[in-house]
C-alpha positions in Angstrom: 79.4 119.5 65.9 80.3 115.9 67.6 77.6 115.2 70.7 79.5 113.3 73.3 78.9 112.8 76.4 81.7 112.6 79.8 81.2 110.8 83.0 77.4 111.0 82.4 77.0 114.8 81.4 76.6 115.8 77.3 78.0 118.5 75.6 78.1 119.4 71.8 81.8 120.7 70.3 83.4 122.0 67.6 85.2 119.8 65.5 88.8 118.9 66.0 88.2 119.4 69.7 90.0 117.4 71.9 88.8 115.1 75.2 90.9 116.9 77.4 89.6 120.4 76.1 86.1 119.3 76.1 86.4 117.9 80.3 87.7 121.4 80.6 84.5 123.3 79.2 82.4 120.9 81.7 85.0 122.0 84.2 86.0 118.2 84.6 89.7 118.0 86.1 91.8 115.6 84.1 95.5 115.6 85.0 98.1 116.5 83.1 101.8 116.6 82.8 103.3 117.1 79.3 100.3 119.2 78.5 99.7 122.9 78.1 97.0 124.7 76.1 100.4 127.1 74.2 102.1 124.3 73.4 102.0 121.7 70.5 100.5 118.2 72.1 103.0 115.6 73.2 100.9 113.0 74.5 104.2 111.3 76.2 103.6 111.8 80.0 100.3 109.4 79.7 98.9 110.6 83.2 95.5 111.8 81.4 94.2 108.6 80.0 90.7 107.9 80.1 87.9 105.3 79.1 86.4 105.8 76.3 83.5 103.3 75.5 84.0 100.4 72.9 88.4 101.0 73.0 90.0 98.2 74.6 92.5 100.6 76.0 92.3 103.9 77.7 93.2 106.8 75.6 95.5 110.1 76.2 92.3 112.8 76.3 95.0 115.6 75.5 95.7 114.1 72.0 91.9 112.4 70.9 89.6 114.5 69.0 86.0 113.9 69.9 84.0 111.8 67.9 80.1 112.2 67.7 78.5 110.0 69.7 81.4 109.3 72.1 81.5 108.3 75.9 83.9 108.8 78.0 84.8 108.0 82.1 87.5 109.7 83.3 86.8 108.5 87.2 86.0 104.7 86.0 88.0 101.6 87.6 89.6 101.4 84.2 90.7 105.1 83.9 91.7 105.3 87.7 94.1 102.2 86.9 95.3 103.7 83.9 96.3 106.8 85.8 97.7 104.9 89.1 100.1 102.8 87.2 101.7 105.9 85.4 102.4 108.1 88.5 103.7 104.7 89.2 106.0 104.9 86.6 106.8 108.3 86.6 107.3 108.4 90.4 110.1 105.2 89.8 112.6 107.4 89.7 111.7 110.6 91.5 113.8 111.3 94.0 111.7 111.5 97.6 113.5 115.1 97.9 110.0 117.4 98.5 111.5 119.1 101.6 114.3 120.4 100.3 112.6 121.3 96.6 111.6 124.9 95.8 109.0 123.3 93.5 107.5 122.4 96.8 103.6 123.6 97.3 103.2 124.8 94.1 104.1 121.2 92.3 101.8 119.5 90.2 103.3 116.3 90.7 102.8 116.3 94.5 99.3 117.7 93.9 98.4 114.8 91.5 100.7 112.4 93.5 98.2 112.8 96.6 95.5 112.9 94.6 95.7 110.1 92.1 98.6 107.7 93.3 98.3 103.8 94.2 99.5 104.5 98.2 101.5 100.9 97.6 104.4 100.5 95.7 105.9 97.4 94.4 109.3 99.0 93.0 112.8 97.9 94.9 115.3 97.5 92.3 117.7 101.2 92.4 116.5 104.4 91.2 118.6 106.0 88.1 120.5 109.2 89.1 121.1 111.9 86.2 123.8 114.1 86.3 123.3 118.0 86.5 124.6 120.4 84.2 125.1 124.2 84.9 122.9 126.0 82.2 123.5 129.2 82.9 123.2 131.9 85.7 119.3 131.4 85.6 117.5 128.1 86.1 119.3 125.7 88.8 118.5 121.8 87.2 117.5 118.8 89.2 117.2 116.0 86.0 116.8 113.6 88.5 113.7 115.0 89.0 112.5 115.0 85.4 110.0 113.2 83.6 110.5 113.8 80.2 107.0 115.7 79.6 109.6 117.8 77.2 107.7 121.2 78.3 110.2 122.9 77.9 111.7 121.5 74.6 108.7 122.2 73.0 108.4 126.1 74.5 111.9 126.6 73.6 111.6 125.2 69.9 107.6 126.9 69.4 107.8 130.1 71.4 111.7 131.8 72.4 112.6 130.2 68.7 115.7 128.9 70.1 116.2 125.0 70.1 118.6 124.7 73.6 117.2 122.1 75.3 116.2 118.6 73.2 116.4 115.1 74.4 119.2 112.9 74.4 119.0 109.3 75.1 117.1 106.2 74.5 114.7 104.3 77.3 116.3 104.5 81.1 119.0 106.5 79.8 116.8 109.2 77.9 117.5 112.8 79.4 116.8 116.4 78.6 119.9 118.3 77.9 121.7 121.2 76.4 124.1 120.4 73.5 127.5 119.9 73.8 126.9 121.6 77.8 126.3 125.0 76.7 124.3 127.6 78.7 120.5 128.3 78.0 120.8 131.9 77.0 117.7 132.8 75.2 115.7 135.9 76.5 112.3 134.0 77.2 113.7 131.0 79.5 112.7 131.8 82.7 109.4 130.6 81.3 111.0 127.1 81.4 110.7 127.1 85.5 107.1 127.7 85.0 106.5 125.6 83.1 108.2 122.4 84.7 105.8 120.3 85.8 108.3 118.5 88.6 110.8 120.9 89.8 113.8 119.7 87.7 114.1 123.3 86.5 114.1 125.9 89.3 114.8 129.4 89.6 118.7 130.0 90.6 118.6 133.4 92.2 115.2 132.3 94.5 116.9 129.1 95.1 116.4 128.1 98.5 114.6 131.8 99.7 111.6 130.7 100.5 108.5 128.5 100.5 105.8 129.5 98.0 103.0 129.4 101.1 105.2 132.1 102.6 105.4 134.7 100.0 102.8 137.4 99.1 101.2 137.9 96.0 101.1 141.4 94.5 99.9 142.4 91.2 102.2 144.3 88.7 103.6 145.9 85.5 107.6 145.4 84.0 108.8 148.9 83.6 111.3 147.5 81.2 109.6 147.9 78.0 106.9 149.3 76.2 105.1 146.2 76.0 103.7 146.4 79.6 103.7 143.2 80.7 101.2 142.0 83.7 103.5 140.6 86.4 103.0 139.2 90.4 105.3 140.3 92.0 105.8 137.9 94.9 108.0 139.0 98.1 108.3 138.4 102.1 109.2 140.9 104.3 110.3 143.9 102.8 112.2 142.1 100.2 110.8 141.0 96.8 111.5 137.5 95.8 110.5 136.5 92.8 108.6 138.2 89.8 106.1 135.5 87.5 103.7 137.0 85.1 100.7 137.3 85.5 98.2 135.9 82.7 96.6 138.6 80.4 96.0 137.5 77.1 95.6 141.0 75.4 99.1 141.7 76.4 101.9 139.3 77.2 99.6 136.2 77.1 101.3 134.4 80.1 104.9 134.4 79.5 107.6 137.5 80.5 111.0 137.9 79.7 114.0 137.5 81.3 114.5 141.3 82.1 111.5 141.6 83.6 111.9 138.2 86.0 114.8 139.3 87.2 115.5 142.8 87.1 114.4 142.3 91.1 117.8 141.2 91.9 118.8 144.9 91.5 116.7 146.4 94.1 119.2 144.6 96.6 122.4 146.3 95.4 125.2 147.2 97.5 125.0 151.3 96.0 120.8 151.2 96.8 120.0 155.1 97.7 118.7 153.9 101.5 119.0 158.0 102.7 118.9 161.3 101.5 122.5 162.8 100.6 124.1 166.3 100.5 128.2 167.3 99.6 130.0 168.7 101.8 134.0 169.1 101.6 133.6 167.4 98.3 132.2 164.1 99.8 128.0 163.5 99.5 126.9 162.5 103.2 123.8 161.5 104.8 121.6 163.9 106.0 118.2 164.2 107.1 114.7 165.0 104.3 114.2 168.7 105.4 118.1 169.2 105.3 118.2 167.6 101.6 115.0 169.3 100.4 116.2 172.4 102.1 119.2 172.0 100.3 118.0 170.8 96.8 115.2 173.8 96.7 117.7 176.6 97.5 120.4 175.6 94.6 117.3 175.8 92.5 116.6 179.2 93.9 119.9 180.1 93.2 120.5 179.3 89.5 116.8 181.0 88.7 117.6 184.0 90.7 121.3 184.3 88.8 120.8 182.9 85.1 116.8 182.8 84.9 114.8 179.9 84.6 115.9 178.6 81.2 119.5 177.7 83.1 117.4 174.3 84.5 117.8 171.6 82.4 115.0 168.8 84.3 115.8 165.4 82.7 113.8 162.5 83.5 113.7 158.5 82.9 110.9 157.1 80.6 110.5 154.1 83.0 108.6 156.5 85.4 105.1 156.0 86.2 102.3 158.6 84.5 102.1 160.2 88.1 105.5 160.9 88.7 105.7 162.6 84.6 102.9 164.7 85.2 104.2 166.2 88.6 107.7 166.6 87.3 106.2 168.5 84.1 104.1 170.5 86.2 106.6 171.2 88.8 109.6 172.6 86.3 107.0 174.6 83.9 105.6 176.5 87.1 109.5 177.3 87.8 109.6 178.4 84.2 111.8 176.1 83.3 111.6 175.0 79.1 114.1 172.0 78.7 112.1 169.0 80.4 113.1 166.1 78.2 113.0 162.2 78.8 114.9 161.6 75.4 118.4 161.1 76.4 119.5 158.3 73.9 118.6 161.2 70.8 120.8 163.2 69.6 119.1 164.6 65.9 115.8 166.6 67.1 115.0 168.5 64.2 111.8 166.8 63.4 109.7 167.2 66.9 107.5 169.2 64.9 106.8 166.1 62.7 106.6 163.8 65.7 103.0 162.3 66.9 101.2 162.8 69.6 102.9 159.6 71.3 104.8 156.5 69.9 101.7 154.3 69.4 101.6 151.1 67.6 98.4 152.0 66.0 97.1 148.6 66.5 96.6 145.9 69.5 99.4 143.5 70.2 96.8 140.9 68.5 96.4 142.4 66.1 100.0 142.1 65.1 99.8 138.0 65.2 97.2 139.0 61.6 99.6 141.3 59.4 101.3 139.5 56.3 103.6 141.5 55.1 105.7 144.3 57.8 109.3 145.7 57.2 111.0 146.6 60.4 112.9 150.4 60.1 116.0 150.1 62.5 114.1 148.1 65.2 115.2 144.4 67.2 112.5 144.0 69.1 113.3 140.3 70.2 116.2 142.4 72.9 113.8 145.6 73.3 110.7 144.6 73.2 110.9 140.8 73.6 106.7 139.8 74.1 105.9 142.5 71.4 108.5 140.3 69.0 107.2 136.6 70.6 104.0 138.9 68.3 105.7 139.0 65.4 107.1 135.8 65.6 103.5 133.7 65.8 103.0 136.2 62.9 105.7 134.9 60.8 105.0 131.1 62.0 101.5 132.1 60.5 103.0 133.0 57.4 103.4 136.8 57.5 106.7 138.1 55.3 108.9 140.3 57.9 111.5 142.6 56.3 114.0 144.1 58.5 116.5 147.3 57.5 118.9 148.1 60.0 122.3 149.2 60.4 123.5 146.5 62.1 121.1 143.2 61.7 120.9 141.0 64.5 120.0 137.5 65.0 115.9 137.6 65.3 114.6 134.4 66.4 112.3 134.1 63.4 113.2 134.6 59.5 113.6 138.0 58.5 114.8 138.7 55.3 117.7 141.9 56.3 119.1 144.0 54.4 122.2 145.9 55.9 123.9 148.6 53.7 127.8 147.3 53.5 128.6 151.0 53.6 126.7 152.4 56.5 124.8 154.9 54.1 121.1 154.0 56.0 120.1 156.7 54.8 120.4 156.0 51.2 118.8 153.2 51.6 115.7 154.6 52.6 115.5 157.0 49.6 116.3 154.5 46.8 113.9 151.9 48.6 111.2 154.8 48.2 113.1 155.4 44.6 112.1 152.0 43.4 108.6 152.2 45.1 107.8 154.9 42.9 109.1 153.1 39.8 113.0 153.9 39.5 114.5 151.2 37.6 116.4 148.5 39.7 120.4 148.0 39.4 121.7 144.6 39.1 123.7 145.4 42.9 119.8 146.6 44.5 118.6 142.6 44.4 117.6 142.8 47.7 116.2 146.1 48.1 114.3 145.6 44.7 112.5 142.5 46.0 111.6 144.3 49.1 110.3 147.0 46.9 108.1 144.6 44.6 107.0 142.9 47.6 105.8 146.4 49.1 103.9 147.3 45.8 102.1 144.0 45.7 100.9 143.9 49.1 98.2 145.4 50.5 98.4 147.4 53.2 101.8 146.6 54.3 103.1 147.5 57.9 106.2 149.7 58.7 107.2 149.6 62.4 109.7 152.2 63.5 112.6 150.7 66.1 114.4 152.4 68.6 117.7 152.4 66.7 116.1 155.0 64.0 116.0 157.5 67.4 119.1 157.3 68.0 120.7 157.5 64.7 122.7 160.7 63.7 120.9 162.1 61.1 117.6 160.5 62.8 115.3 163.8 61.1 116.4 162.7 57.9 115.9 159.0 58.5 112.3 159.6 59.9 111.4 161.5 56.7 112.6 158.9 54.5 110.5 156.2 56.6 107.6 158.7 56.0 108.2 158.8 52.2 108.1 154.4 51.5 105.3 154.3 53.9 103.4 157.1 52.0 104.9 155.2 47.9 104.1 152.1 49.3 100.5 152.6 50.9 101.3 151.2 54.2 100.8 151.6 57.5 103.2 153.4 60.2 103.9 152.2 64.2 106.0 152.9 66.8 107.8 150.5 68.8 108.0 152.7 71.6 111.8 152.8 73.3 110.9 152.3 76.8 108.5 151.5 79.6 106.9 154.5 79.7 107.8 156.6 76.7 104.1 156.2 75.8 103.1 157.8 78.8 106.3 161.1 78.6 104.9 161.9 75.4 101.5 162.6 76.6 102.3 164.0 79.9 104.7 166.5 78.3 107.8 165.7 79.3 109.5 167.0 75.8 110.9 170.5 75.6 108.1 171.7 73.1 105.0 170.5 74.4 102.7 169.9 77.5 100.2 167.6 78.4 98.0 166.7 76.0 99.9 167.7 72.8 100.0 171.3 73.1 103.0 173.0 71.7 105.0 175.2 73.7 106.8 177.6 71.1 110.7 178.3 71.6 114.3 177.4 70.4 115.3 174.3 71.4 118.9 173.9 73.8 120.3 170.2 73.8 120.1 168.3 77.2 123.7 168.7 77.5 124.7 172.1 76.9 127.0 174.2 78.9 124.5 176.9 78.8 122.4 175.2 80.9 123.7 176.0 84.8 122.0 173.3 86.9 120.5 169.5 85.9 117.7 167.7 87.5 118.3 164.2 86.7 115.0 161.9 87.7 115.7 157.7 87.6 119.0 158.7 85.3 122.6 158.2 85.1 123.4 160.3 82.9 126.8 158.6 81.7 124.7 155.1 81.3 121.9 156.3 79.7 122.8 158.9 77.4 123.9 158.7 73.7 126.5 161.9 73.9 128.5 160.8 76.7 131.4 163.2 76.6 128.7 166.1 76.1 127.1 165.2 79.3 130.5 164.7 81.1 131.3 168.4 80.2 127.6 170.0 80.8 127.7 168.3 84.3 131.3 169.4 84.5 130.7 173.3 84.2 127.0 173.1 86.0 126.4 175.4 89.2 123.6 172.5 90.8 123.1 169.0 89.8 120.1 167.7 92.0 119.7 163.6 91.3 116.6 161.7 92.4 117.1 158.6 91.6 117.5 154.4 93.5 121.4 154.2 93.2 124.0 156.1 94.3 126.9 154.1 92.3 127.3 155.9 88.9 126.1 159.3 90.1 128.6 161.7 88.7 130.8 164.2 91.3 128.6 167.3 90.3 125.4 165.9 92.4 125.2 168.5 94.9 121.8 166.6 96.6 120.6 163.0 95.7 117.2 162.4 97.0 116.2 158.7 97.2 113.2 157.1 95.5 111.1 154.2 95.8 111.6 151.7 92.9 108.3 150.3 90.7 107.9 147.5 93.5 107.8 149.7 96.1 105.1 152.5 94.8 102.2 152.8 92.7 101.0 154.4 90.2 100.4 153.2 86.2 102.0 152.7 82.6 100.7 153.8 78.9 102.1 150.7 77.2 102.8 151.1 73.4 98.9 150.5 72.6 97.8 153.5 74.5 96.6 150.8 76.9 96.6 152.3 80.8 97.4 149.9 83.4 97.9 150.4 87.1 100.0 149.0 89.7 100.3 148.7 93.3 103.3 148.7 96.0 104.7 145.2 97.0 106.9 145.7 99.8 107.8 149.3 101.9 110.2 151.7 100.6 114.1 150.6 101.5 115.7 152.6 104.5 114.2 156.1 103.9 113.2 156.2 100.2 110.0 157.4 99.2 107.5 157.5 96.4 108.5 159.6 93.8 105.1 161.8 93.4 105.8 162.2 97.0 109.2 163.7 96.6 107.6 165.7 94.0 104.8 167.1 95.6 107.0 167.9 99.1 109.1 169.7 96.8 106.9 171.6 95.1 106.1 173.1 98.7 109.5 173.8 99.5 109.9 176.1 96.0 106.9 177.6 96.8 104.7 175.9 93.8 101.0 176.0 94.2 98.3 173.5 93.2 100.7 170.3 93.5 99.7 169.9 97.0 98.0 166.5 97.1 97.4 164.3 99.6 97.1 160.6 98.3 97.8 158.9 94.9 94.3 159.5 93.3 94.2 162.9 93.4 97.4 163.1 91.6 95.9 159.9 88.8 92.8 162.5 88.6 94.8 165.4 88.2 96.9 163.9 85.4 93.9 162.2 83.8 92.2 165.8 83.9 95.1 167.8 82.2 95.6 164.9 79.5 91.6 164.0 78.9 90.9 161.5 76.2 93.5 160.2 74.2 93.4 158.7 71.0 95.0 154.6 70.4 95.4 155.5 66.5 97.4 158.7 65.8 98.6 159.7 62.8 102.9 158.7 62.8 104.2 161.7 61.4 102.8 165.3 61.4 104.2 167.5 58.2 108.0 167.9 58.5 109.9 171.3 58.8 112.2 171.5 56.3 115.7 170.0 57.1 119.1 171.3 55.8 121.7 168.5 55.2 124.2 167.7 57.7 127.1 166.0 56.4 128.9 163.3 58.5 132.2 164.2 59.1 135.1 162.5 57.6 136.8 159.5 59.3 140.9 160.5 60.2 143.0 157.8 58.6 143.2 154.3 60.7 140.1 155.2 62.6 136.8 153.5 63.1 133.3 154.7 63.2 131.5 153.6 66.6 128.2 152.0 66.0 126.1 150.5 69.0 123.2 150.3 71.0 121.4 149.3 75.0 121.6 145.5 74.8 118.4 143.7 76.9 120.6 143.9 80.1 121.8 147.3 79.9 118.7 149.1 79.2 118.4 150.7 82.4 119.7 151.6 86.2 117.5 148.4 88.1 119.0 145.8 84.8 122.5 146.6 84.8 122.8 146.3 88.6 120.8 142.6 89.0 123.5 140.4 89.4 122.1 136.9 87.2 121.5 139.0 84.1 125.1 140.5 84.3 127.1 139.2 80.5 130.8 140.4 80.1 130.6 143.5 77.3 131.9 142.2 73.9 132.2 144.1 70.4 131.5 143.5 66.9 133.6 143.9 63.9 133.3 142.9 60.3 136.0 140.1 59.7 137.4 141.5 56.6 138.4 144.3 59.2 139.3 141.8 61.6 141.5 139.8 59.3 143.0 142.9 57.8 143.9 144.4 60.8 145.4 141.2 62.4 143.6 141.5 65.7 142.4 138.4 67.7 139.8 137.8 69.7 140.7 140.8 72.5 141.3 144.0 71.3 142.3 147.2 72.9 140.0 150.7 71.6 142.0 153.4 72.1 140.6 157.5 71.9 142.5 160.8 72.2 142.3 161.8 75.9 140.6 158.7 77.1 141.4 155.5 78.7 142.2 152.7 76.7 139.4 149.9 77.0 139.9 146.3 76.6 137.1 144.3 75.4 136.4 141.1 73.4 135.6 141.2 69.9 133.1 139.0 67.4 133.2 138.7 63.6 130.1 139.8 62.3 129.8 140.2 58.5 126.4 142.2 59.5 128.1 145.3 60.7 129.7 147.7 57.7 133.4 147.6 57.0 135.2 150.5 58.8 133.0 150.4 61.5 132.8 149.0 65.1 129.7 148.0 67.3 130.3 148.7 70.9 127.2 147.9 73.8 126.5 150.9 75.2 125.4 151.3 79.1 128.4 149.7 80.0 131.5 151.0 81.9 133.6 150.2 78.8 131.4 152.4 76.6 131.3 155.1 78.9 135.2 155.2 79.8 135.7 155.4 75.5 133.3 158.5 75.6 130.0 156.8 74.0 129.6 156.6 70.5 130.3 160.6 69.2 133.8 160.2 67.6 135.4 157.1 66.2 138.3 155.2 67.7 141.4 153.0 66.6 141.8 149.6 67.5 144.5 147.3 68.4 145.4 143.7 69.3 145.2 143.3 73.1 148.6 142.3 74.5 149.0 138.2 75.1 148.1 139.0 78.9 145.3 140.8 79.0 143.9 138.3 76.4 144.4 135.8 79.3 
């Protein structure tokens, strides 16, 4: 270990360590622009050269390893020259535009500006002006303003895996730009205002809100995925701001995704739920909390009085917090009621018997960064889980081998070798994959799916991670079981990549038809969420349209229900049946906690007040409770309902076994196309994937579909088709070529008002070529 020593004081380090991370172990401040401890080093800004004895020039301390015996100044008249005469040069062309720059207060190049600049300047000739470029809906640019430190090339080329931003330019004209002006669109860039050094990159939608001294800090989760990243959730007033993650390096390091920045914009939408609503004369209308409560407890009353208990149907969002799970549970099974479900985008639940205790990963998000070999079963995490895949990317920087089967593949932002069955038949795959595992002999067509075997066999201890998309499959029971059998012929082991923020955390609490808290099974015969038997809904944080898989079996459920009651934050997609819409506090505006896709339990607190006269969830829920006469919900603060919860559940386990034994399953055969039709594939894309997303107005993208372009070609259409289905309107939409989706078959983004106008994905559709006009 080299023994050096810095401005007087010694200190032994490992080898390869670098000046600049050795100052920082004495806690020795060295500034720093192009610099950052996840980032490959740069050494171009120059702002952190020191003196290092016997080198007739100062040295960058971010790019020199230690050398035993070393001494180095970094507050020396040499070092403090060194340092003055590059803010100098960096500060040339700076514009002198502080008051006016969001950066402001929170900039490190004021803070070393006042700390390190010569206070005389001996520049006159005329500053360069760059021109600015609209990248996108996201970060508002200022180049005149950059230094080149290249931060954000490197993050965009070493952590989102996507190479849009790169520098363009030689000397006075160099630049950092997008190529050929197109938009930065990658799912990590908000990162990129963070980690601008100057303010040339700036959040858009906070642009110009506020000063950072003026907002307040409160520490948070994203509800958006299962990842559970830690967030600060930064607001003033009763309006929230800005959201910046918060560093934890067990979870989402210090980056967050774009979803989770700024899903906020949604909490200010023009259909927000601001008051309590009841219909009357066909129209809902604002009414007071005892009148809706009154209201919403009585049509209750009424369907268990008529058709019993078992009429309810109580459907709830898997972005709720564990508090607000464990009341609703608790509330509907003292009722009597049996269909409490949070699985609205599943269709095929023949295999809950088979189903674990919760979606766990079965491992920690590190521990994901160490596997070498993992095969992903109908999962995209980069769109669904996008931290949980920046994982799985450092894993296959590192040299892991990541296999991917899918339906449709999509672009991953590290390699994958897919496989994609040209016929649909996912199924099929499955079961000659586990075929060839267990020694079947390999056809000359299987050349993929026979190197994915052999690479399965040789490894040990492979991973298989189970996506979202394997949920929501038709015949999911019988894709499940197939999973099961290659994991079990190839000796690997199974995780879950949990399909929302929560879904760790419904699971537990017992928000499934057949079991409560805990795991206990709850015998019965199962009804689907949307059957007409069922005489009133409950619908917690859903729309049932936007979030639901069987769209035109909802529409007709809702259609012939006595009582729908909604509890939800928007009042804009909530279908004509609500009878009573009760309004709820959104994550910022509550607290409670999250089981992330770990197991791990994290807690959050309130930001800002309710909006106009919404209220906490578990508050709603206990109130309620009183109103329909339930007992032993009455609690008076938030930790009696966290002990409660934490009581019924008790210890959980972080490593649970995938799969329990499967019942047996009788074949359901897919129904046969009609001639000229095609079958509807899709899924949620990042910024549909729930009510707060779809409604914040800089992640809005226009809906397109995707279509192989043999069917394209064949079929003559251009690049705007028309979908047309018996009995529903006919939806225009853009379409893509993509050779990854099977021939016959049409993938259509789902949580959209296209998707729901066609009727979700249940039937199949014809397609035609848009007129000339519409294409316009």
């Amino acid at each position: 270990m080299p023994h050096i020593e810095i401005d007087g004081r010694e200190l032994d380090v490992a080898a390869g360590t670098t000046i600049l991370e050795a100052a920082r172990q004495l806690g020795i401040y060295i500034p720093v622009f192009c610099y950052h401890p996840k980032l490959s080093i740069a050494a171009n800004c120059r702002m952190c050269l020191v003196d290092v004895e016997k080198q007739w020039k100062p040295l960058p301390a971010c790019a020199t390893p230690c050398a035993d015996g070393m001494k180095i100044q970094t507050r020396s008249a040499k070092a403090k020259a060194a340092q003055q005469g590059v803010l100098e040069f960096l500060l040339i062309n700076h514009p002198l535009d502080c008051p006016v720059c969001d950066q402001g207060g929170e900039c490190p190049l004021q803070d070393i500006t006042m700390g390190y600049a010569n206070p005389h300047s001996f520049y006159q000739e005329e500053k360069r002006v760059v021109a600015d470029k609209d990248i996108g809906p996201l970060i508002a640019t200022e180049m005149t303003r950059c230094i080149q430190c290249t931060r954000c090339v490197r993050f965009g080329q070493e952590i989102a895996g996507v190479m849009e931003l790169g520098v363009v330019g030689r000397g006075e004209k160099e630049a950092i730009s997008t190529y050929v002006s197109k938009a930065v669109s990658s799912e990590l860039s908000g990162n990129m205002i963070d980690l601008c050094p100057v303010g040339a990159l700036t959040s858009k939608p906070f642009r110009y809100k506020a000063r950072s001294w003026e907002l307040k800090h409160t520490p948070s989760l994203c509800p958006h995925c299962s990842t559970g990243c830690n967030t600060d959730v930064q607001s003033l007033g009763k309006d929230v701001l800005r959201v910046l993650p918060r560093a934890n390096e067990s979870v989402n390091e210090e980056w967050i995704c774009d979803k989770g920045r700024f899903a906020y914009a949604g909490l200010s939408a023009e259909d927000r739920g601001l008051t309590p609503l009841l219909r009357v004369n066909g129209r809902l209308q604002a009414a007071s909390w005892g009148e809706a409560l009154q209201a919403a407890a009585g049509g209750l009353e009424s369907v268990v009085r008529k058709h019993g208990p078992e009429a309810i149907a109580a459907l709830i969002s898997p972005e709720s917090s564990n508090e607000e799970l464990f009341l609703f549970q608790a509330l509907f099974r003292a009722l009597g009621v049996t269909h409490i479900e949070h699985r609205l985008r599943q269709t095929d639940f023949r295999a809950d018997a088979a189903m674990p205790l919760y979606p766990a990963l079965n491992m920690s998000l590190e521990d994901l960064e160490r596997e070498r070999t993992i095969l992903l079963c109908h999962a995209f995490p980069r769109e669904q889980q996008p931290l949980t895949n920046h994982r799985l990317r450092k894993a296959a920087l590192a040299g892991a081998t990541i296999y991917a089967i899918d339906t449709v593949l999509r672009p991953f932002n590290f390699p994958v070798q897919g496989l994609c069955p040209e016929t649909g038949d996912d199924l099929g795959t499955y079961r000659r994959l586990e075929e060839l595992l267990q020694g079947a002999t390999a056809r000359a067509e299987e050349g993929a799916l026979a190197r994915l075997a052999t690479a399965l066999r040789e490894t040990e201890d492979p991973l298989l991670l189970i996506g979202n998309d394997a949920l929501q499959h038709p015949q999911a029971a019988e894709l499940l079981r197939a999973i099961q059998g290659v994991a079990t012929a190839a000796g690997a082991r199974l995780g879950w990549l949990a399909n929302a923020g929560n879904a760790a955390g419904a699971w537990l609490l017992g928000c499934v038809p057949h079991r409560r808290p805990g795991g206990e099974t709850v015998p019965g015969q199962r009804t689907p969420s949307w059957s007409t038997a069922h005489k009133a809904f409950v619908l917690y944080g859903v729309e049932p349209e936007y979030d639901s898989l069987a769209v035109e079996a909802a529409q007709q459920a809702l259609q012939e229900a006595e009582f729908v009651l909604a509890l939800g934050h928007f009042t804009g997609n909530l279908p004509e049946q609500v009878q009573v819409f009760l309004p709820l506090a959104s994550w910022a505006e509550s607290a409670g906690s999250f089981i992330n896709n770990e197991g791990r339990l994290q807690s959050y607190r309130a930001a800002v007040k309710p909006a106009g006269e919404a209220r906490p969830g578990w508050k709603v829920l206990r109130v309620l409770a009183d109103h329909l006469g339930v007992a032993g919900l009455a609690f008076n603060d938030l930790d009696e309902v966290q002990s409660a919860w934490q009581g019924a559940l008790g210890d959980f386990p972080l490593d649970v076994p995938a799969f329990a034994a499967f019942p047996e399953l009788a074949p359901e055969a897919a129904a046969p196309l009609p001639e000229g039709h095609l079958r509807l594939l899709g899924d949620w894309t990042i910024y549909t994937a729930d009510p707060l997303v779809r409604r914040a107005a800089p992640l809005r993208r226009p809906a397109v579909c995707r279509m192989h372009p043999q069917d394209l070609q064949a079929r003559g259409l251009g690049s705007v088709i028309e979908l047309r289905r018996a009995g529903r309107p006919v939806v225009t939409l853009p379409v893509q070529a993509d050779a990854s989706v099977p021939r016959g078959c049409l993938w259509l983004p789902l949580g959209t008002a296209e998707s729901v106008a066609l009727g979700g994905l249940q039937s199949s559709c014809t397609v035609g070529r848009a007129s000339s006009r519409q294409a316009i």
